[in-house]
C-alpha positions, 0 to 999 in steps of 0.5 A: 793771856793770864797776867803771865806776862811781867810787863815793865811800866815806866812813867811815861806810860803811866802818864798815857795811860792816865790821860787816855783813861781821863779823856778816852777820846783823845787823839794821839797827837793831842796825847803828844802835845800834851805829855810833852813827846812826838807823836811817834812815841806815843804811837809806839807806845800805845802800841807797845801797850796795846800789843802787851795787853796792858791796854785791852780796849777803846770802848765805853764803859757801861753802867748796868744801872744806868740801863736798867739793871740796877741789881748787882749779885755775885754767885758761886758755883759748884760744877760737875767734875765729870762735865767740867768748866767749858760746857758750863762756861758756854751755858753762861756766855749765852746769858747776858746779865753774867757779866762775868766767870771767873775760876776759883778756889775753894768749895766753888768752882766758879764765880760769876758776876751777874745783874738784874732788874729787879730781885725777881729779875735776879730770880728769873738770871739765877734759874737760867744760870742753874738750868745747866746739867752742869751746875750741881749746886749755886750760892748767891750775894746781892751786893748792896753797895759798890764801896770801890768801883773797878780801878786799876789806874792805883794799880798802874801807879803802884807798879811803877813806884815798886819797879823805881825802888827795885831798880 
C-alpha cells in the first residue's frame, strides 16, 4: 500500500499502539488488563491494525551503529529514463547497507538511505550503488547527527486529536 488508505484511529488504538511500542513484547492479554478492556478487543483490534497496515511489524528494531556502521548517508539518484526504476530498484535490493529507496521529485529520481563502517566503507557502498548501467548520475549527504530518530508515535497521536476535532 502507499498510504492511500485513510484509516480511522481512536483513542483506544492509540493507547495500544503506545503500549505495545513501549513494551513490543507484551502479551494480548497483559495488553488487556492493562488498558482496561477484554481480550478480544484488543485481539480485534490488533488485527484490525495489523490488517489495515497501520501496524507493519513485530520485529526488533536495529541500530546500524551499534553493529558497526556507524556512518549515515543519504544519496540521490539520477536514472536512465530508458531503463527506469525497477532494474535500478533490484541493483539496490542486493545492497545491504541501502536501508532504503524512496522515489522522488525534483532533479533526482531516487533517494536512498544507506550506512557504513567507515568514510572508506561509504566509498566502497556508494561504488557498488553506481556500478548499475542505470544510474546516470549520484550525490551523497553524510549525515553528522540524528537530530530526531524515526518516530511515529507523534503522528499517531495527532491523528486522533485532528480526527476528535472534525468530528
Amino acid at each position: 500500500m502507499n498510504g492511500e488508505q485513510n484509516v480511522q484511529l481512536d483513542a483506544l488504538d492509540v493507547r495500544l499502539i503506545e503500549l505495545l511500542a513501549d513494551e513490543p513484547r507484551i502479551g494480548v492479554l497483559e495488553c488487556s488488563r492493562r488498558l482496561g478492556v477484554a481480550r478480544g478487543t484488543v485481539q480485534a483490534r490488533l488485527d484490525k491494525l495489523i490488517e489495515r497496515r497501520v501496524i507493519q511489524g513485530f520485529g526488533p528494531e536495529i541500530a546500524p551503529a551499534a553493529i558497526g556502521f556507524g556512518v549515515t548517508s543519504f544519496v540521490t539518484l539520477e536514472i536512465s529514463q530508458r531503463e527506469g526504476h525497477d532494474p535500478v530498484t533490484a541493483h539496490l535490493a542486493a545492497i545491504p547497507e541501502v536501508l532504503e529507496a524512496h522515489t522522488i521529485t525534483g532533479s533526482s529520481d531516487l533517494l536512498c538511505r544507506i550506512v557504513a563502517r567507515s568514510n572508506t566503507d561509504l566509498q566502497r557502498v556508494i561504488d557498488q550503488i553506481v556500478s548499475s548501467a542505470g544510474i546516470t548520475r549520484a550525490s551523497t549527504i553524510i549525515a553528522l547527527a540524528e537530530q530526531i530518530p524515526y518516530r511515529t508515535l507523534p503522528l499517531v497521536r495527532s491523528a486522533v486529536r485532528v480526527e476528535g476535532r472534525a468530528q
